[in-house]
N, CA, C and O atoms as a Maestro MAE file, in Angstrom:
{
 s_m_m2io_version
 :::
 2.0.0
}

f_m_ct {
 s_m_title
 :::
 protein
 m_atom[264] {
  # First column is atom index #
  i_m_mmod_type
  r_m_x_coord
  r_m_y_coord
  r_m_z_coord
  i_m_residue_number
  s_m_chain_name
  s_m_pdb_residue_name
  s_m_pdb_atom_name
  i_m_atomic_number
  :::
  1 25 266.371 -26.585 127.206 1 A "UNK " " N  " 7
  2 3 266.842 -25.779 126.102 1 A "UNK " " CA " 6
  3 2 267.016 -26.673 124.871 1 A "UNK " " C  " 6
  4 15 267.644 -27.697 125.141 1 A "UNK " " O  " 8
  5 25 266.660 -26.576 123.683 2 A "UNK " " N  " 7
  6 3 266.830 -27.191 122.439 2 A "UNK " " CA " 6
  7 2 268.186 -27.600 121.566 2 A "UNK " " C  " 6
  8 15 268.513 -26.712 120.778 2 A "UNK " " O  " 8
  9 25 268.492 -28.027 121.563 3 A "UNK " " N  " 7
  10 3 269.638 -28.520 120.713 3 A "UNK " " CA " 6
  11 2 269.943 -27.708 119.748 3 A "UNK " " C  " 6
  12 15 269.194 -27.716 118.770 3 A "UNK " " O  " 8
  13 25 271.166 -26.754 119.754 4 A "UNK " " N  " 7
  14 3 271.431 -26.002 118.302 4 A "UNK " " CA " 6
  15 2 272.133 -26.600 117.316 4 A "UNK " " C  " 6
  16 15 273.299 -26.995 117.346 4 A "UNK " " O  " 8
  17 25 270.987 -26.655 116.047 5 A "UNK " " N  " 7
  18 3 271.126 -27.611 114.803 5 A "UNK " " CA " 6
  19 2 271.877 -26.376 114.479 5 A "UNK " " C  " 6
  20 15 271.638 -25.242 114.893 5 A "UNK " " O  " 8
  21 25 273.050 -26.853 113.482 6 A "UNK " " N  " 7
  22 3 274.511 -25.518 112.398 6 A "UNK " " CA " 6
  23 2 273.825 -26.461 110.800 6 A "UNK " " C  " 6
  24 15 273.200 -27.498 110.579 6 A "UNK " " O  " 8
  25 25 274.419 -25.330 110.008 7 A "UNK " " N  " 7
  26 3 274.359 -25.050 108.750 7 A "UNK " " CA " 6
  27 2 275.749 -25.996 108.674 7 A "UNK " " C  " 6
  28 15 276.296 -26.408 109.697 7 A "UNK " " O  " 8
  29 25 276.235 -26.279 107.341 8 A "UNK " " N  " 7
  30 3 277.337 -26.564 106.774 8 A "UNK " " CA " 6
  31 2 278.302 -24.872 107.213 8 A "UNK " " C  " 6
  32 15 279.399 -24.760 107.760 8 A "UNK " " O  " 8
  33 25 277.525 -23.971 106.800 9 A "UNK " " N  " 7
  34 3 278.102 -22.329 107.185 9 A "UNK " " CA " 6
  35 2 278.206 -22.035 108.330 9 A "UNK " " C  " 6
  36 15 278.990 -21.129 108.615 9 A "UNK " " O  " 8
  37 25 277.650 -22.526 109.100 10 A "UNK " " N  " 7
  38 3 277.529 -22.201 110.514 10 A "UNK " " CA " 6
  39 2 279.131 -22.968 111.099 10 A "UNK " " C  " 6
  40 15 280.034 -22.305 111.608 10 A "UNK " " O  " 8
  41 25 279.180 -24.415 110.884 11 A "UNK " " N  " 7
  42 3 280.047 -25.255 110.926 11 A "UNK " " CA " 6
  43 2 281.394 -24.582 110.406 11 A "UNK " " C  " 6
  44 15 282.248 -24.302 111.248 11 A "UNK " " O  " 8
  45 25 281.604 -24.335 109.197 12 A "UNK " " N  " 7
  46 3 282.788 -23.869 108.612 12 A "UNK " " CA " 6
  47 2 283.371 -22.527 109.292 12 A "UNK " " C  " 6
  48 15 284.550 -22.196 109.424 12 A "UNK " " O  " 8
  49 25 281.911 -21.690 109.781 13 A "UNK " " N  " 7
  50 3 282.852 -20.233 110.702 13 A "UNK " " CA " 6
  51 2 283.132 -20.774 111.980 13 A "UNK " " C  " 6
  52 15 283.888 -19.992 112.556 13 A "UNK " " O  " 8
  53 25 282.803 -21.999 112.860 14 A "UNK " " N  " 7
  54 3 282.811 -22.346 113.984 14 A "UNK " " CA " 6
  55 2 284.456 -22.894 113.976 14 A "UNK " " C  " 6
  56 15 285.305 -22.627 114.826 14 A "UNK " " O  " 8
  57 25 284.581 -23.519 113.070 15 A "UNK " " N  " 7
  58 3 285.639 -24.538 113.096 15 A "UNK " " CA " 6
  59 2 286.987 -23.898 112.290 15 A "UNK " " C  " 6
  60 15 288.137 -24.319 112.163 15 A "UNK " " O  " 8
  61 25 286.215 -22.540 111.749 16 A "UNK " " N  " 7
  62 3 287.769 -21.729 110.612 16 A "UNK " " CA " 6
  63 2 287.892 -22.622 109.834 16 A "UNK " " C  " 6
  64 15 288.817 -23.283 110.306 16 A "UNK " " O  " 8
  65 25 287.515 -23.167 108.793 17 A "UNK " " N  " 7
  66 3 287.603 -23.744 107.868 17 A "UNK " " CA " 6
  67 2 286.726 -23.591 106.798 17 A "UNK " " C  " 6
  68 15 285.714 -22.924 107.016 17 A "UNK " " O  " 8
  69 25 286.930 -24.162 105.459 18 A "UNK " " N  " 7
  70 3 286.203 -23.396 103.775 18 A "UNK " " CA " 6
  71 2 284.872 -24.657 104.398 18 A "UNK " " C  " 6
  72 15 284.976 -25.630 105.145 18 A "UNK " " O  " 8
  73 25 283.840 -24.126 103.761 19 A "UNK " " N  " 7
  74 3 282.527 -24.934 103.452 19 A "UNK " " CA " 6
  75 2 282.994 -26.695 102.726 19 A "UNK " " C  " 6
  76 15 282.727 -27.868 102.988 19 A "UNK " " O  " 8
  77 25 283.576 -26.158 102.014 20 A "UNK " " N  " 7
  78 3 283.903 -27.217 101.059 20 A "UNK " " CA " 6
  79 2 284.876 -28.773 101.775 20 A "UNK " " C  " 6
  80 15 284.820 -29.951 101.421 20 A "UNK " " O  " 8
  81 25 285.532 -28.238 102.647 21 A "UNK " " N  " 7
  82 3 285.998 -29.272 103.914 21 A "UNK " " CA " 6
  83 2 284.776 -29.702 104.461 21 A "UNK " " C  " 6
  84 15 284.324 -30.781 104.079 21 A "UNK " " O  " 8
  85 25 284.122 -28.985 105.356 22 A "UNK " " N  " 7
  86 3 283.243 -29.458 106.162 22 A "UNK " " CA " 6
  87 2 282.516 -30.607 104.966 22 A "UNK " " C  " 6
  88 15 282.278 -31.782 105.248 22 A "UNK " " O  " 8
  89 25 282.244 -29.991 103.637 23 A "UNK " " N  " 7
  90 3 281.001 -30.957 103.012 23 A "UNK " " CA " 6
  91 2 281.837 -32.169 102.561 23 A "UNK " " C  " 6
  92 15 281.164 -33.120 102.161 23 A "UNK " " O  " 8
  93 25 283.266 -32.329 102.550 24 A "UNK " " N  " 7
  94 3 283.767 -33.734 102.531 24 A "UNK " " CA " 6
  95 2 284.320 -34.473 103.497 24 A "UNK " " C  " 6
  96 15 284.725 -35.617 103.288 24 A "UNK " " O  " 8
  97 25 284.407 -33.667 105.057 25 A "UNK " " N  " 7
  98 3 284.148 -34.120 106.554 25 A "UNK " " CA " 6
  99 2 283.128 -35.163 106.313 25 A "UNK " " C  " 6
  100 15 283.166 -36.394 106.336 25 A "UNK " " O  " 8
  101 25 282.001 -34.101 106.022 26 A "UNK " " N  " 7
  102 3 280.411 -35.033 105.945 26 A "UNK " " CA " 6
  103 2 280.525 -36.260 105.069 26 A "UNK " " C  " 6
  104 15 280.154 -37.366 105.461 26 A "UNK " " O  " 8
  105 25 280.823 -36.135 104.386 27 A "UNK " " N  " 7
  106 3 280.504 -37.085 103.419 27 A "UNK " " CA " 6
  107 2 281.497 -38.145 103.444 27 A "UNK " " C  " 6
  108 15 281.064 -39.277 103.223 27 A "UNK " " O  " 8
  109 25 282.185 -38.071 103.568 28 A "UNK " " N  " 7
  110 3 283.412 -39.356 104.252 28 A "UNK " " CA " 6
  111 2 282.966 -39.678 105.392 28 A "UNK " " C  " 6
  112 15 283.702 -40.614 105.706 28 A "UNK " " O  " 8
  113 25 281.904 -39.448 106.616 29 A "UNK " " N  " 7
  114 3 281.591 -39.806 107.666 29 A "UNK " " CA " 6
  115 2 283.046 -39.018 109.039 29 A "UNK " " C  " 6
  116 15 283.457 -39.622 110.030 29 A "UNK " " O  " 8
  117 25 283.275 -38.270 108.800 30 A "UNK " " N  " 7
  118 3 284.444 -38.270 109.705 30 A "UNK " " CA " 6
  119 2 284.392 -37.015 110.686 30 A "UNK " " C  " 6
  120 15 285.284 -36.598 111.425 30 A "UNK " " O  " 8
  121 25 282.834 -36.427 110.449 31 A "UNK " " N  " 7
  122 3 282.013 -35.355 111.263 31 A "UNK " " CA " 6
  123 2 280.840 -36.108 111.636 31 A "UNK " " C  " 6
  124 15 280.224 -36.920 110.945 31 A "UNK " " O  " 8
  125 25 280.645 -35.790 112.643 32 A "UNK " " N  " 7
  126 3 279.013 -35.889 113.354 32 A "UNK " " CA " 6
  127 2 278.192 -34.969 112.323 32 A "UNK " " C  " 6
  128 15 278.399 -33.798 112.005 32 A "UNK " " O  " 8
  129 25 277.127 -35.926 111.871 33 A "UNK " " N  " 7
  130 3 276.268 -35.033 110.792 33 A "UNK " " CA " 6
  131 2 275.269 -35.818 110.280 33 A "UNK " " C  " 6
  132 15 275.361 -37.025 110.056 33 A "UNK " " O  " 8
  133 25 274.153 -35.002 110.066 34 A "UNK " " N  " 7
  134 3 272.984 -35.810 109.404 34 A "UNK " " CA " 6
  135 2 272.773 -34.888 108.277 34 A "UNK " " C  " 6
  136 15 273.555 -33.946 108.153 34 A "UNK " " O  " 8
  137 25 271.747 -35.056 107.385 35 A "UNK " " N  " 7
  138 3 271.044 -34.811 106.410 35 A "UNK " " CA " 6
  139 2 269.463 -34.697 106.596 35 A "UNK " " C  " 6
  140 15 268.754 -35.688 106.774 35 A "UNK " " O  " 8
  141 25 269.003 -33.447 106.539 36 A "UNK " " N  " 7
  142 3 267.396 -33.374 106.380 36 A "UNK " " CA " 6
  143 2 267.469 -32.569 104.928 36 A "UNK " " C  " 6
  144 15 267.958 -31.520 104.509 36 A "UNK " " O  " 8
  145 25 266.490 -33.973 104.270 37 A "UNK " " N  " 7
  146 3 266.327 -33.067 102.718 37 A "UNK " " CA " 6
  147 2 267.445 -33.679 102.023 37 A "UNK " " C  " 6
  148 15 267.715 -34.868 101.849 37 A "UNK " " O  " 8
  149 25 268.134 -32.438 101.603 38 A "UNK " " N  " 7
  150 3 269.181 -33.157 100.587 38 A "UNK " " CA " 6
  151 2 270.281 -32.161 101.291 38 A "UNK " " C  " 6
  152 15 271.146 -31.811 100.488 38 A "UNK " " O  " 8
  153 25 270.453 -31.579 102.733 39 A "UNK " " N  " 7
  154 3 271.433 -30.435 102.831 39 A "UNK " " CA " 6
  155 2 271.787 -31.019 104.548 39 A "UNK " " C  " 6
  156 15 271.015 -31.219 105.486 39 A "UNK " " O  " 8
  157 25 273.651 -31.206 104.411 40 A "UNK " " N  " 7
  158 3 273.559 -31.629 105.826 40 A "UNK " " CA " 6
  159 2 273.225 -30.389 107.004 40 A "UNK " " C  " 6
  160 15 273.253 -29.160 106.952 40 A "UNK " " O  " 8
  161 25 272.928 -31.295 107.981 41 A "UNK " " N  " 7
  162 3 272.811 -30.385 109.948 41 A "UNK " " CA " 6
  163 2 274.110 -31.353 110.634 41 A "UNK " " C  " 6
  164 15 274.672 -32.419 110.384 41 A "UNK " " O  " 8
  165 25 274.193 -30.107 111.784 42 A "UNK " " N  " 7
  166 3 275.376 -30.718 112.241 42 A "UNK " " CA " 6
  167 2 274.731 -30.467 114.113 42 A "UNK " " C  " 6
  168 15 274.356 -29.301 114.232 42 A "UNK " " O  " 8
  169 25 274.629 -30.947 114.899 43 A "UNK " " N  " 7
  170 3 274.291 -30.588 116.518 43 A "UNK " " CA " 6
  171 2 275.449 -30.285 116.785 43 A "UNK " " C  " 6
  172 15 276.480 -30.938 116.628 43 A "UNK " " O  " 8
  173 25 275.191 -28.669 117.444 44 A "UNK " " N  " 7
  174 3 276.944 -28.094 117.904 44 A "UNK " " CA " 6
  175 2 277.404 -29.107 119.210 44 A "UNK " " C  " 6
  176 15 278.618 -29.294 119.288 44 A "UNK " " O  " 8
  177 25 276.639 -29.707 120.135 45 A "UNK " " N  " 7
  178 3 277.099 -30.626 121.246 45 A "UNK " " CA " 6
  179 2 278.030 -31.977 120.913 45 A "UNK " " C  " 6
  180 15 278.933 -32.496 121.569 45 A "UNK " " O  " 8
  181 25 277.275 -32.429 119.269 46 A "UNK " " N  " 7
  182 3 278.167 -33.090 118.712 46 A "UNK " " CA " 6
  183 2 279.351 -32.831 118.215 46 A "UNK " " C  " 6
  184 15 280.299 -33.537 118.561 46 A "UNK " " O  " 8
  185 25 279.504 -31.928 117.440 47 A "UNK " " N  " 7
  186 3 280.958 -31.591 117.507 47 A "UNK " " CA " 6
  187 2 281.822 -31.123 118.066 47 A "UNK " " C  " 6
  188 15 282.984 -31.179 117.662 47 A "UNK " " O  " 8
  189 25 281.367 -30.415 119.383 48 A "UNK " " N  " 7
  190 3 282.322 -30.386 120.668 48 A "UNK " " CA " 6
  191 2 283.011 -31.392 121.194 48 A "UNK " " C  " 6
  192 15 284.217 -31.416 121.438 48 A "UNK " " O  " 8
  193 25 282.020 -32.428 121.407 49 A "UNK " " N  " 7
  194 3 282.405 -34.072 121.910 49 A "UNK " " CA " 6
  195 2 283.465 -34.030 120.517 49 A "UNK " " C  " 6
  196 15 284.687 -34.078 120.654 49 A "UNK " " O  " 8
  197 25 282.968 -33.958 119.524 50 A "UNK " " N  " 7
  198 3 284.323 -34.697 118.355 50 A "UNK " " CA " 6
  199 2 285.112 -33.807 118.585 50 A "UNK " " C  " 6
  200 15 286.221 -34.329 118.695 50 A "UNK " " O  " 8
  201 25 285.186 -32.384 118.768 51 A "UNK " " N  " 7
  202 3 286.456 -31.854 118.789 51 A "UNK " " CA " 6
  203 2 287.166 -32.185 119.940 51 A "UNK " " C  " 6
  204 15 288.328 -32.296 119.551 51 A "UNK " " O  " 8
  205 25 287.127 -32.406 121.138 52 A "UNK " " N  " 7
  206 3 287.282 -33.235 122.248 52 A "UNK " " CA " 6
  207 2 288.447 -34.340 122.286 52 A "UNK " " C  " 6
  208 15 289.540 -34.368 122.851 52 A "UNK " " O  " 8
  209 25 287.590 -35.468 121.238 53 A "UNK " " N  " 7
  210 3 287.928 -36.540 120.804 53 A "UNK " " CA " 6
  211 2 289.373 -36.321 119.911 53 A "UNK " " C  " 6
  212 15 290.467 -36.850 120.108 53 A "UNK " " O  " 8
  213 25 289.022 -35.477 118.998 54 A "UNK " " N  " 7
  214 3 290.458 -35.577 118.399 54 A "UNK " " CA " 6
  215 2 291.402 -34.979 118.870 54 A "UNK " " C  " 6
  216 15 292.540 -35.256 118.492 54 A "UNK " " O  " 8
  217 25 291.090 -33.673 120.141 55 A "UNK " " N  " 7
  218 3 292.278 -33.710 121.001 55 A "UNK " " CA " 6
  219 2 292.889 -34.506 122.183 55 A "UNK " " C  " 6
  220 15 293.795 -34.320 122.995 55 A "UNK " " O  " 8
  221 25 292.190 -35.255 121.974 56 A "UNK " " N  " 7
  222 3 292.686 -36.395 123.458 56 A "UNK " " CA " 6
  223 2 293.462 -37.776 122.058 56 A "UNK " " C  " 6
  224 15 294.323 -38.631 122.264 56 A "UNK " " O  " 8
  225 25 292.843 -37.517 120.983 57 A "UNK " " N  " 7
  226 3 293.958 -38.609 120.242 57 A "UNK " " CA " 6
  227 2 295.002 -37.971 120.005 57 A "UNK " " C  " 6
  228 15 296.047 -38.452 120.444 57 A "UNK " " O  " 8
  229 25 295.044 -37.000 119.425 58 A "UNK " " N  " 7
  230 3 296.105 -35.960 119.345 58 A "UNK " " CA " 6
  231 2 297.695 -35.982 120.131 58 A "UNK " " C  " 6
  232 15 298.834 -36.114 119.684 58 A "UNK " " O  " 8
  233 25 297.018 -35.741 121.817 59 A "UNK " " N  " 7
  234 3 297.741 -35.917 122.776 59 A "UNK " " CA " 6
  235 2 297.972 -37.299 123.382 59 A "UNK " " C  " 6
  236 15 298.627 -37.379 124.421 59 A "UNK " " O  " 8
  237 25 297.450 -38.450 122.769 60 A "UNK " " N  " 7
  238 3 298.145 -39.770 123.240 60 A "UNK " " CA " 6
  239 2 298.989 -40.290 122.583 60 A "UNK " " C  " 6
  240 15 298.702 -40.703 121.459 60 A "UNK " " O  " 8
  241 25 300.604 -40.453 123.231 61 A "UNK " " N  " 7
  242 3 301.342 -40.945 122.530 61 A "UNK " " CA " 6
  243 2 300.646 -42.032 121.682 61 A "UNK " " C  " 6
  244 15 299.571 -42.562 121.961 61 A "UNK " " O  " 8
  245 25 301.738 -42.391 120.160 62 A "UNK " " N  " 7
  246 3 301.220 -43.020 119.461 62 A "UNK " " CA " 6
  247 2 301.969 -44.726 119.795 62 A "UNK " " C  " 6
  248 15 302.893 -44.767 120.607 62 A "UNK " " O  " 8
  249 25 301.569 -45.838 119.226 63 A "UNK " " N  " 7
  250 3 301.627 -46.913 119.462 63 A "UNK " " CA " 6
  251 2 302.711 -47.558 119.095 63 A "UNK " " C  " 6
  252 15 302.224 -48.347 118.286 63 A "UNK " " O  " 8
  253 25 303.948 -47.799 119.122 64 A "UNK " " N  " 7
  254 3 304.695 -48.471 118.222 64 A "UNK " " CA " 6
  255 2 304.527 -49.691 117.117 64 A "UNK " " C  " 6
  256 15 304.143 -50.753 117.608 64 A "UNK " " O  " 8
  257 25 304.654 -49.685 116.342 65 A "UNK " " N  " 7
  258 3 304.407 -50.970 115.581 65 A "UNK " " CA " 6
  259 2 305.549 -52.075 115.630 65 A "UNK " " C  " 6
  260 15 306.647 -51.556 115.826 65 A "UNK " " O  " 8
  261 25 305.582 -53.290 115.519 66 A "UNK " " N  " 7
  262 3 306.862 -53.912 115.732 66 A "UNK " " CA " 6
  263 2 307.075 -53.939 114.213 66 A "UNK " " C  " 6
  264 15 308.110 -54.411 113.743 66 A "UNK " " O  " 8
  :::
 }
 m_bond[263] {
  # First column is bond index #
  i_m_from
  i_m_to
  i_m_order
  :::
  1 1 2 1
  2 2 3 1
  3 3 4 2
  4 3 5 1
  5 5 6 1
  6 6 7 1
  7 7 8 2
  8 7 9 1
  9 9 10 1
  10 10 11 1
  11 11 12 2
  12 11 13 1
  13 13 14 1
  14 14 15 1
  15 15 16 2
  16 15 17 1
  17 17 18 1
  18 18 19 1
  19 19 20 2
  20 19 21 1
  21 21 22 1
  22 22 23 1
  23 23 24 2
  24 23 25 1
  25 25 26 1
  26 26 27 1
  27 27 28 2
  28 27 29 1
  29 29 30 1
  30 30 31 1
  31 31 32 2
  32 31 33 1
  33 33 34 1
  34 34 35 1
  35 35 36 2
  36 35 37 1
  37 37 38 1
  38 38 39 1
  39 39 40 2
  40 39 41 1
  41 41 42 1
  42 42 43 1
  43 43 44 2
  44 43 45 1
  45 45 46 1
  46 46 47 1
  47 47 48 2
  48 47 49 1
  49 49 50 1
  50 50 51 1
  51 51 52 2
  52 51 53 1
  53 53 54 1
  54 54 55 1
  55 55 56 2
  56 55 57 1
  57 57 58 1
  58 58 59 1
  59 59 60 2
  60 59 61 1
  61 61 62 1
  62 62 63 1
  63 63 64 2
  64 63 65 1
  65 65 66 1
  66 66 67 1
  67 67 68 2
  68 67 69 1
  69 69 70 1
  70 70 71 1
  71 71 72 2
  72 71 73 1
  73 73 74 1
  74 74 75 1
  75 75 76 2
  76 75 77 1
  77 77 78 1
  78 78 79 1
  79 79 80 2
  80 79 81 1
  81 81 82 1
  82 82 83 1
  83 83 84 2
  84 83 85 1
  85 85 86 1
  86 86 87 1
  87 87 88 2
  88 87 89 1
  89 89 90 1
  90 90 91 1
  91 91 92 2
  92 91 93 1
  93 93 94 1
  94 94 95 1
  95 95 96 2
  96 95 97 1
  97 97 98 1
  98 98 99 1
  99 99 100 2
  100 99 101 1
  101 101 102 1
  102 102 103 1
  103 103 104 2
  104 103 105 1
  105 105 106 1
  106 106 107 1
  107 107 108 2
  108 107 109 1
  109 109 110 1
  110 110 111 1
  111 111 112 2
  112 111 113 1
  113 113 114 1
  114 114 115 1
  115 115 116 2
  116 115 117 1
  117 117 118 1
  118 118 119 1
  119 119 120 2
  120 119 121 1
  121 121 122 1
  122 122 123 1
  123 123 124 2
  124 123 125 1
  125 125 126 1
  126 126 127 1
  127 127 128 2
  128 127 129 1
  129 129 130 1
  130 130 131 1
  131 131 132 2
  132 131 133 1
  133 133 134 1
  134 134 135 1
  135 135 136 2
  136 135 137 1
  137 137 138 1
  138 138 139 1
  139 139 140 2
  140 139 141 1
  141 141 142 1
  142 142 143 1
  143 143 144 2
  144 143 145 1
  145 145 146 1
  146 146 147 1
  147 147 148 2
  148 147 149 1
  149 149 150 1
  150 150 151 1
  151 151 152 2
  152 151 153 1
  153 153 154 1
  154 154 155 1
  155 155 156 2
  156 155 157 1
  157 157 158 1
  158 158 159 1
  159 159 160 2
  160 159 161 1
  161 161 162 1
  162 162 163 1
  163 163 164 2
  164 163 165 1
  165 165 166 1
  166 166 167 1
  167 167 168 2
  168 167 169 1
  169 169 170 1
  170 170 171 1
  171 171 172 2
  172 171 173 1
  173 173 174 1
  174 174 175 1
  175 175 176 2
  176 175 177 1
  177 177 178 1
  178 178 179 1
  179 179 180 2
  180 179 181 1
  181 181 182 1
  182 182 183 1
  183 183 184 2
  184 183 185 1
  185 185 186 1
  186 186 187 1
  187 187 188 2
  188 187 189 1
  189 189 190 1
  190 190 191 1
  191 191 192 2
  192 191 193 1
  193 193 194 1
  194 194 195 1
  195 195 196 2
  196 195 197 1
  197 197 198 1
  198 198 199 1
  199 199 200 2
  200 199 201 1
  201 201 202 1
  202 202 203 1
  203 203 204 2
  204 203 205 1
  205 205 206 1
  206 206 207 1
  207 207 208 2
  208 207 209 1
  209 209 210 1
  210 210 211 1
  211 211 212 2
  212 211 213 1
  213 213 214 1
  214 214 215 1
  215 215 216 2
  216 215 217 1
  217 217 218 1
  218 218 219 1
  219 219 220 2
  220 219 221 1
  221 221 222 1
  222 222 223 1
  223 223 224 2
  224 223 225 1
  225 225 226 1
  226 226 227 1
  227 227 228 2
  228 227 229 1
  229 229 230 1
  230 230 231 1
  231 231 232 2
  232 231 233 1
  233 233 234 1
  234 234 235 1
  235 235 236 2
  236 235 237 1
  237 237 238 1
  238 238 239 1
  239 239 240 2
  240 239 241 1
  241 241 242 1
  242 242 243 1
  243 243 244 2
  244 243 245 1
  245 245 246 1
  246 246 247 1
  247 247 248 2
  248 247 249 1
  249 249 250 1
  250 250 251 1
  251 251 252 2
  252 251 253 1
  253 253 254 1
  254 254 255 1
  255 255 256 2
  256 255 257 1
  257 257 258 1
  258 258 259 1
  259 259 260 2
  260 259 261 1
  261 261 262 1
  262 262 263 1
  263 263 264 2
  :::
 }
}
């Protein structure tokens, strides 16, 4: 089965959030995302794994600092 490539739109109804997040997600690097052309793609498998990811940081206590 093929990999389903998302829109920036596709992304923003997936995740409940404005377009305009997702396109500075992207652009700060802090989403899984490429660029074909001049318009990002996002692989929905990739951002499962990241959504994943930020709930397992989420839920680990945090570190003390001395």
């Amino acid at each position: 089965m093929p990999e389903e490539i998302l829109t920036v739109r596709d992304v923003a109804e997936f995740l409940k959030v404005t377009e305009r997040t997702i396109y500075r997600l992207a652009t700060e690097g802090k989403i899984p995302s490429f660029k074909v052309g001049g318009s990002w793609r996002f692989q929905r498998s990739d951002l499962i794994r990241w959504m994943n990811e930020q709930a397992e940081r989420r839920d680990q206590p945090e570190k003390k600092k001395d």
